[in-house]
FISEDREN-902771 format. One line per field, with one value per residue (C-alpha): x, y, z; residue number from 1. Coordinates in pm, whole numbers. Layout:
// FISEDREN-902771
c1 <- X:...
c2 <- Y:...
c3 <- Z:...
i <- NUM:...
This chain:
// FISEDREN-902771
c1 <- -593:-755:-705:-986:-1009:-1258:-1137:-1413:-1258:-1423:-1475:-1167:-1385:-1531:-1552:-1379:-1514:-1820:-1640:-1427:-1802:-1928:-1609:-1657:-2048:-2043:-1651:-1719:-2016:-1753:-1512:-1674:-1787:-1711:-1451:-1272:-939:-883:-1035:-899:-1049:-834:-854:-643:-683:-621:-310:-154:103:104:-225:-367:-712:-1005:-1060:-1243:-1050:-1119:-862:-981:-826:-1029:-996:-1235:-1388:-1700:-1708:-1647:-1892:-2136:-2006:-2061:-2338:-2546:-2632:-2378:-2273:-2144:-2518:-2447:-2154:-2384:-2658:-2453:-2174:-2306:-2085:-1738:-1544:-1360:-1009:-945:-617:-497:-305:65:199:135:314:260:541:611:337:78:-79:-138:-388:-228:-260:-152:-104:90:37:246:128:387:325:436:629:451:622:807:900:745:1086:1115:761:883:1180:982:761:1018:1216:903:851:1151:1117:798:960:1220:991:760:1019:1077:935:594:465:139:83:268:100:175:-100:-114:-427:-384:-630:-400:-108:-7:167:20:195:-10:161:10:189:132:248:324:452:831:929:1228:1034:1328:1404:999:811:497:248:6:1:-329:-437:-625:-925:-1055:-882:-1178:-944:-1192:-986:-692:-479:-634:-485:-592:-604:-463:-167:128:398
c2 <- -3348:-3100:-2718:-2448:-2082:-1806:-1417:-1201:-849:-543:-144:41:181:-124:-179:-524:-529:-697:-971:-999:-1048:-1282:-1523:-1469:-1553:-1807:-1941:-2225:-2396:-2595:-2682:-3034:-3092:-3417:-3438:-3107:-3100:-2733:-2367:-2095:-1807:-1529:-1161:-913:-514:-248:-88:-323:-547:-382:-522:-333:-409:-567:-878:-1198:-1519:-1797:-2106:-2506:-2818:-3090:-3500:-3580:-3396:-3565:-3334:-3059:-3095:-3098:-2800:-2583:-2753:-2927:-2695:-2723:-2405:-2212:-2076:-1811:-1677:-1682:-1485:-1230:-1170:-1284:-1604:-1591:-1765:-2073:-2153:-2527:-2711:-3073:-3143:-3267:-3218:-3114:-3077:-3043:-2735:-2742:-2486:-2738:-2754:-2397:-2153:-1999:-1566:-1502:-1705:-1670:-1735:-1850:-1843:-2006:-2012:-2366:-2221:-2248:-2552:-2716:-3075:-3369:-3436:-3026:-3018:-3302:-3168:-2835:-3028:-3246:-2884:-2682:-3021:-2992:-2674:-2680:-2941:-2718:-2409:-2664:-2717:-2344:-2235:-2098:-2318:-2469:-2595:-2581:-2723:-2734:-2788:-2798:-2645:-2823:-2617:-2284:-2461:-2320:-2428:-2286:-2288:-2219:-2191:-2115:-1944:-1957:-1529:-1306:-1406:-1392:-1122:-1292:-1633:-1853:-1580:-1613:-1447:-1492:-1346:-1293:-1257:-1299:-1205:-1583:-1486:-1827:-2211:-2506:-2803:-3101:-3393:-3267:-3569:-3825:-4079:-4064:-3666:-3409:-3355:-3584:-3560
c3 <- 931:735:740:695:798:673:659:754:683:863:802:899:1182:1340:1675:1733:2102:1909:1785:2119:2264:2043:2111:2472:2426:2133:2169:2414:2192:1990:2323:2240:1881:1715:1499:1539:1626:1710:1622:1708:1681:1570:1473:1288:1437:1218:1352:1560:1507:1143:1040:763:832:1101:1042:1209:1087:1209:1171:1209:1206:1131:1222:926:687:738:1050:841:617:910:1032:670:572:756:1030:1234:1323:995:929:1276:1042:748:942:1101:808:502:339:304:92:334:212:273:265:295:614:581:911:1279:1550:1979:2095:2455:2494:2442:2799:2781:2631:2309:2319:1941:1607:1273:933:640:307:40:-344:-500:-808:-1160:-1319:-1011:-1115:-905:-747:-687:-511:-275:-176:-97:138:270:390:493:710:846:931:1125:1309:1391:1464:1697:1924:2058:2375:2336:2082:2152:1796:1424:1136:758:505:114:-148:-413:-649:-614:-496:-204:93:417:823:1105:1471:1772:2053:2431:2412:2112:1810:1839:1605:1462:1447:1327:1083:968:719:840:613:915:1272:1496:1831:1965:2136:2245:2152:2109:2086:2191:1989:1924:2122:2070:1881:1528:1618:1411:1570:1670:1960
i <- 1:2:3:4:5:6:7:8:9:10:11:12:13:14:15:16:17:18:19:20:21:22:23:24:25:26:27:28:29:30:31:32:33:34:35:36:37:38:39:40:41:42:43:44:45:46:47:48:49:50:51:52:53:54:55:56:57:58:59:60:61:62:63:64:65:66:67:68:69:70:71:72:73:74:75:76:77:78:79:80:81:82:83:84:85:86:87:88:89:90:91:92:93:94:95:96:97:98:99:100:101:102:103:104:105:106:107:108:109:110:111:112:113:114:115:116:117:118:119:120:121:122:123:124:125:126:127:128:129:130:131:132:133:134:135:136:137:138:139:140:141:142:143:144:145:146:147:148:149:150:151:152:153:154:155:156:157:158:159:160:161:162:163:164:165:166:167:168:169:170:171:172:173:174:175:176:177:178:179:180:181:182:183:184:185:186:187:188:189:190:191:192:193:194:195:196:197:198:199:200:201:202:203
């Protein structure tokens, strides 16, 4: 599995009704492109749920990166976002875990994000035993009602640990005590291989 997501970040006055449109126009074009696991397609409003800003932020999880590379460059399907928004930087992390909640059957309505520094200096053995936990963790988080999908991914470059859940409602506000660094609003879920075997997500 790999992880990717782009942060498109908006005027203060922007009128996210055109990117609600666009998902319900465009969203459906990837319900069945090869090699995607899942994308969900997530914004941020300024003003609610304590979201400083508008933002369009979309989050993937890949089976391959072959099929990401496709995707970005080879025309199929980043050059819309290019056209209309200009080209954001994509953020791109190495899977280490995912996870099917009991929500998994249904259509996810919100998502959070957890972004983790690994700290400057952290032994081998210390950077294990960090994983090891934040697996455990997810494992843990997976399991609560409402959970269509956790997933825990490392960037190696900035060394960073990141945790993506989807949930079928809201994000619970006390989230196993979470600090989630974001929380979304899922407009529309493309998950075309996302169980099946090889996929990026276990049960």
């Amino acid at each position: 599995m790999y992880a990717m997501q782009y942060e498109i970040t908006l005027p203060a006055d922007y009128d996210m009704g055109i990117i609600r449109t666009r998902v319900a126009t465009r969203g459906h074009l990837l319900d069945d492109l090869p090699g995607l696991g899942l994308k969900a397609y997530v914004i941020r409003e300024r003003g609610v749920g304590g979201s400083p800003v508008n933002q369009y932020a979309p989050v993937y999880l890949w089976r391959d990166t072959d099929a990401m590379s496709r995707f970005l460059v080879g025309g199929g399907g980043f050059q819309g976002i290019i056209g209309d928004f200009g080209r954001p930087a994509v953020h791109h992390w190495t899977g280490v875990a995912t996870e099917a909640g009991p929500a998994r059957g249904r259509t996810p309505a919100a998502a959070s994000r957890r972004l983790t520094p690994v700290p400057a200096g952290a032994e081998p053995d210390d950077l294990a035993a960090l994983v090891a936990e934040e697996t455990r963790l997810l494992r843990e988080l997976a399991a609560r009602d409402g959970v269509h999908t956790a997933a825990l991914a490392v960037d190696p470059r900035h060394w960073q640990l990141m945790r993506l859940i989807l949930w079928e409602r809201a994000v619970p506000q006390d989230e196993g005590a979470e600090d989630a660094t974001e929380r979304y609003e899922v407009l529309h879920l493309s998950a075309p291989h996302l169980d099946e075997p090889g996929g990026a997500a276990r049960r």
